[in-house]
C-alpha positions as CSV (number, residue, x, y, z in Angstrom):
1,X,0.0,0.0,0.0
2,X,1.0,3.4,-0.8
3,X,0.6,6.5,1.0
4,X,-2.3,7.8,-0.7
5,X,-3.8,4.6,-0.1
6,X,-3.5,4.9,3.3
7,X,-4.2,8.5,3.8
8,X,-7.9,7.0,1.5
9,X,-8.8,4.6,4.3
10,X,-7.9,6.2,7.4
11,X,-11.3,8.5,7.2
12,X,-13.3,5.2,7.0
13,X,-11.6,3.7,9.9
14,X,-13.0,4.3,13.8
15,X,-10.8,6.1,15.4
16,X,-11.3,3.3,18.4
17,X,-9.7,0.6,16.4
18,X,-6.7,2.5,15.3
19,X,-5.8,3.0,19.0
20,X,-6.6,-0.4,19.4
21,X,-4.5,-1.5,17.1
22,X,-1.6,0.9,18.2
23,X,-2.1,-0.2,21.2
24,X,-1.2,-3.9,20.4
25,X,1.7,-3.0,18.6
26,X,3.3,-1.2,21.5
27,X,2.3,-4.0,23.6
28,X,4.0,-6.2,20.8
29,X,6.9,-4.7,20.9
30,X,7.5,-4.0,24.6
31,X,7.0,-7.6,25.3
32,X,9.9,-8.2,22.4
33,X,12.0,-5.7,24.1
34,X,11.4,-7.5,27.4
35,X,12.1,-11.4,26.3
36,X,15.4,-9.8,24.1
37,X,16.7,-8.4,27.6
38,X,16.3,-4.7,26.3
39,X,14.6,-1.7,27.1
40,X,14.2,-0.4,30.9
41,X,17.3,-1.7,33.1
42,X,16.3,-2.8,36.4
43,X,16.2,-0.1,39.4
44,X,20.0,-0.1,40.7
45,X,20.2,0.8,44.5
46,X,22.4,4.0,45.2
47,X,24.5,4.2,48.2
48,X,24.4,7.0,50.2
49,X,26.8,8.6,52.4
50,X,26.4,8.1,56.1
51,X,25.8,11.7,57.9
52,X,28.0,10.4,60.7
53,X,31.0,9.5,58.6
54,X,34.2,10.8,60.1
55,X,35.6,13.7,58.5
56,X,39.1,15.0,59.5
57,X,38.9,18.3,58.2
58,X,35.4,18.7,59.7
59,X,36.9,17.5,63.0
60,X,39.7,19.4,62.5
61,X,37.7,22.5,62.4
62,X,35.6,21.8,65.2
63,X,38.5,21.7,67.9
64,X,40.6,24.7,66.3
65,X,36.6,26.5,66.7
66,X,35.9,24.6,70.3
67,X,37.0,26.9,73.0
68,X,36.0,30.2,70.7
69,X,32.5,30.8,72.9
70,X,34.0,30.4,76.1
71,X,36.7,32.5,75.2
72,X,34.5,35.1,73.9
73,X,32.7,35.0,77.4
74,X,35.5,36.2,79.1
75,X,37.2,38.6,76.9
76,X,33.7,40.5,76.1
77,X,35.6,42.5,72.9
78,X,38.0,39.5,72.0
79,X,38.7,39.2,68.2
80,X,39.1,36.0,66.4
81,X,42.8,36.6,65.7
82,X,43.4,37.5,69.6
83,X,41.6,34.0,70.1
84,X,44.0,31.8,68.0
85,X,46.9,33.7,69.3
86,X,45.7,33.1,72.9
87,X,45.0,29.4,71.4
88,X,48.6,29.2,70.4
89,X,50.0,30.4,73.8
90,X,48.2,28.1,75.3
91,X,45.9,30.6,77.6
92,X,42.7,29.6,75.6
């Protein structure tokens, strides 16, 4: 059949039975796909990071940072840098 063929019949033809029929082909050819080992692949699990995973340069952080409020509370106008050089004295 050639186009114009085609393009003659399509007015007599329910609309209802061409999705019908489109229908089956997908179905046809998803249930190829499926028995040839193509289309979709299956759902792969993802890992995830643990929140509580050690970090070092977190944990480094957090001890350079740990005495910073308490020496804040008793140098009301104390600077960050006067903190770390108190840190490095060994007063803080």
């Amino acid at each position: 059949m050639n186009e114009d063929e085609i393009k003659g019949m399509l007015p007599s033809i329910p609309t209802a039975m061409l999705v019908q029929e489109l229908n089956r082909r997908r179905d046809e050819w998803r249930e190829a796909e499926r028995s040839l080992g193509l289309g979709v692949p299956a759902p792969v699990a993802v890992t995830r990071r643990a929140k509580h995973a050690s970090n070092p340069m977190q944990d480094a952080a957090l001890e350079r940072w740990s005495g910073w409020k308490q020496f804040k509370a008793q140098h009301k106008n104390a600077t960050i840098k006067e903190y770390f050089a108190a840190r490095k004295a060994g007063k803080a």
